[in-house]
Structures are given as C-alpha cells and as structure tokens.
C-alpha positions as CSV (number, residue, x, y, z in Angstrom):
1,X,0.0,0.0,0.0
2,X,2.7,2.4,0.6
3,X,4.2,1.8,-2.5
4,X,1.2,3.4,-4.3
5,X,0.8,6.5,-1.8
6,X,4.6,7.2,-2.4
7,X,4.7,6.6,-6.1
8,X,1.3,8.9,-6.6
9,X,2.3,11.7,-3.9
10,X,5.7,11.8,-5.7
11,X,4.0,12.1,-9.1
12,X,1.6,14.9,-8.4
13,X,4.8,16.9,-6.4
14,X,6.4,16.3,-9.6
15,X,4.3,17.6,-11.8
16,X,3.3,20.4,-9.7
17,X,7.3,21.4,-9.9
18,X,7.4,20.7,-14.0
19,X,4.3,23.1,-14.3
20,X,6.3,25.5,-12.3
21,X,9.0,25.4,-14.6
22,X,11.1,23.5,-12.9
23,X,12.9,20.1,-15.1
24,X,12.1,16.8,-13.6
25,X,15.2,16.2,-13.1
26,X,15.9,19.0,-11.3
27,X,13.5,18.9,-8.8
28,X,14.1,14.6,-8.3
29,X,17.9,15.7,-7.8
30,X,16.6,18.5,-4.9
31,X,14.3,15.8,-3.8
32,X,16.6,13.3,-3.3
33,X,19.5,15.1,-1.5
34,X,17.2,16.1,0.9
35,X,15.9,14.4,3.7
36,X,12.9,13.7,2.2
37,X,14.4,11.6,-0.4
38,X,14.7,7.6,-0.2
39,X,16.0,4.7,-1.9
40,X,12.7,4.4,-3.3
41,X,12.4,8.1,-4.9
42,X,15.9,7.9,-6.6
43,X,15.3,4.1,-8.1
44,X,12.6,5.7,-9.9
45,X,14.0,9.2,-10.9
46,X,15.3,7.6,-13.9
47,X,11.8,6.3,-15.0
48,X,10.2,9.6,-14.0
49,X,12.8,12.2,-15.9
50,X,13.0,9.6,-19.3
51,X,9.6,8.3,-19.0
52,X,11.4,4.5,-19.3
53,X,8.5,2.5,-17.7
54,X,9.9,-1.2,-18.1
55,X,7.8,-3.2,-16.0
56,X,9.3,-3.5,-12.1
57,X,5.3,-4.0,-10.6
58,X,2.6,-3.8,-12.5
59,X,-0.6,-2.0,-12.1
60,X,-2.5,-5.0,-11.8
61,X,0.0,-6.2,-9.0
62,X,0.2,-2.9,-7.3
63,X,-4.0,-3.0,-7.4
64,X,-3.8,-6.5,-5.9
65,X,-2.0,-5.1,-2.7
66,X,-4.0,-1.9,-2.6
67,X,-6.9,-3.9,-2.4
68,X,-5.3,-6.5,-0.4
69,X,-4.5,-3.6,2.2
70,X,-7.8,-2.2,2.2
71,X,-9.5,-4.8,2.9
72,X,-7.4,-5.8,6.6
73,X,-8.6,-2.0,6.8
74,X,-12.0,-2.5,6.7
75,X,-11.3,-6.1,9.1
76,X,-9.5,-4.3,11.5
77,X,-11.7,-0.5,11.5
78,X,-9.1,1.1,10.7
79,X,-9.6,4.0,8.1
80,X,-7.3,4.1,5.0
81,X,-8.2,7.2,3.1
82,X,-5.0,8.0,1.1
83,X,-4.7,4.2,0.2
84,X,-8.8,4.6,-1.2
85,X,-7.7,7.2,-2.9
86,X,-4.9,6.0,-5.0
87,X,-6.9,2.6,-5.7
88,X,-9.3,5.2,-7.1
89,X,-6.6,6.8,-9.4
90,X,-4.2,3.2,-9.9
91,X,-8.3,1.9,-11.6
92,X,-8.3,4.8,-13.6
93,X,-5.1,3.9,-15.3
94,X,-6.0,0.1,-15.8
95,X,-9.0,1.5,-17.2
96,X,-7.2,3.5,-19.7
97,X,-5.2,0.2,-20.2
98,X,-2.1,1.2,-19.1
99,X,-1.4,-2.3,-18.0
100,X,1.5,-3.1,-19.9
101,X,4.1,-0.8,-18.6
102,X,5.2,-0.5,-15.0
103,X,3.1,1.4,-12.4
104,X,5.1,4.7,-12.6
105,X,3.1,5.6,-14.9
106,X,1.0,7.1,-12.3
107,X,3.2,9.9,-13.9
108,X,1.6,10.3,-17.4
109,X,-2.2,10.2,-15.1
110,X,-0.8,13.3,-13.2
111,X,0.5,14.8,-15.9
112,X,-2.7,14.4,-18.4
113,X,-4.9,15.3,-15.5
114,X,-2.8,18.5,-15.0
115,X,-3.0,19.9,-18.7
116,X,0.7,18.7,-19.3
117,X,2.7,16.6,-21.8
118,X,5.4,15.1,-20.6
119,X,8.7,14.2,-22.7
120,X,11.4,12.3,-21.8
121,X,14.2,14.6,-20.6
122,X,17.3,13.0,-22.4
123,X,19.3,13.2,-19.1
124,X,21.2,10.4,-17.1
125,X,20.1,10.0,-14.0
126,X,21.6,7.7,-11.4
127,X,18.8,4.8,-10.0
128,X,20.7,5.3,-6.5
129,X,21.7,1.6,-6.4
130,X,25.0,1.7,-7.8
C-alpha cells in the first residue's frame, strides 16, 4: 500500500514542480539530497525524468496489494483514506489500459490530468543503487 501513496504523492509533487517550470530532473535531484528523499524516490527518478517504464510492478500487482491492504482495513476498522484514494486513481489507469508498462506511470495520469505533456528529458540519472 505504501508503494502506491509514495509513487502517486511523488508524481503529483512532480508535476506540480514541472508546471512551475522547474525540469524533472531538477526537482528529483533537490528531492533526493534532501531528507525527504529515499531509496525508493531515486530508483525511480530515472523512470520519471526519461519516462522509461519497463515493467518492475505492475498496475494489476500494485491494485492486488491496494486492495489486499484495504481490505485488513476494513477487518481491522481502521480508516485508509490515502490508500482509497490511490486505488481510485491506480483503476483509472488500468482502465485507460495502461497495463502493460510498470506502475510509474501514475506519472503520465498526473501529468494528463494536469493539462501537461510530458517528454522524456534526455538526461542520465543515477537509479541510487550503484
């Protein structure tokens, strides 16, 4: 589940920065030297800046666990709003069939939903793990 809230949360603050004016891989590199960044943001900052979404989870995977997550939720009473809320946005995508590629695409929703057409930057970005 918290791989969904992360990836979406990062997409929309990455948009938000793009719309600004700001490159995506500008604002990932800010990101990720701060505290705020994680292993997690930086193995995908290549994906986001180049738009290279080779399948690491898919949608359909990643909907699985949502759904798997909100479920012990509802067993265990405990409210899961942000979680809801992504399922919401990760069944919009399957719906659109964006299926094939990996879940980052979560970018392309944000970006489409904010009135923006992404490109792939052209810029090497390290994945943190090397």
């Amino acid at each position: 589940m918290f791989l969904g809230v992360v990836t979406q949360s990062l997409a929309e603050i990455t948009i938000l920065a793009e719309k600004a004016g700001v490159p995506r891989h500008a604002f990932l590199d800010f990101m990720n030297q701060s505290v705020m960044g994680s292993t997690f943001s930086r193995y995908k900052a290549p994906a986001f800046v180049n738009l290279d979404f080779k399948v690491t989870f898919t949608p359909h995977l990643l909907r699985k666990d949502l759904d798997l997550g909100l479920d012990a939720g509802k067993r265990f009473e405990v409210p899961m709003p942000l979680a809801s809320l992504t399922r919401d946005i990760l069944q919009s995508m399957i719906g659109r069939g964006m299926t094939e590629q990996d879940f980052a695409q979560l970018l392309l929703l944000q970006a489409e939903a904010s009135g923006l057409k992404l490109v792939p930057e052209k810029v090497v970005v390290s994945d943190g793990l090397g």
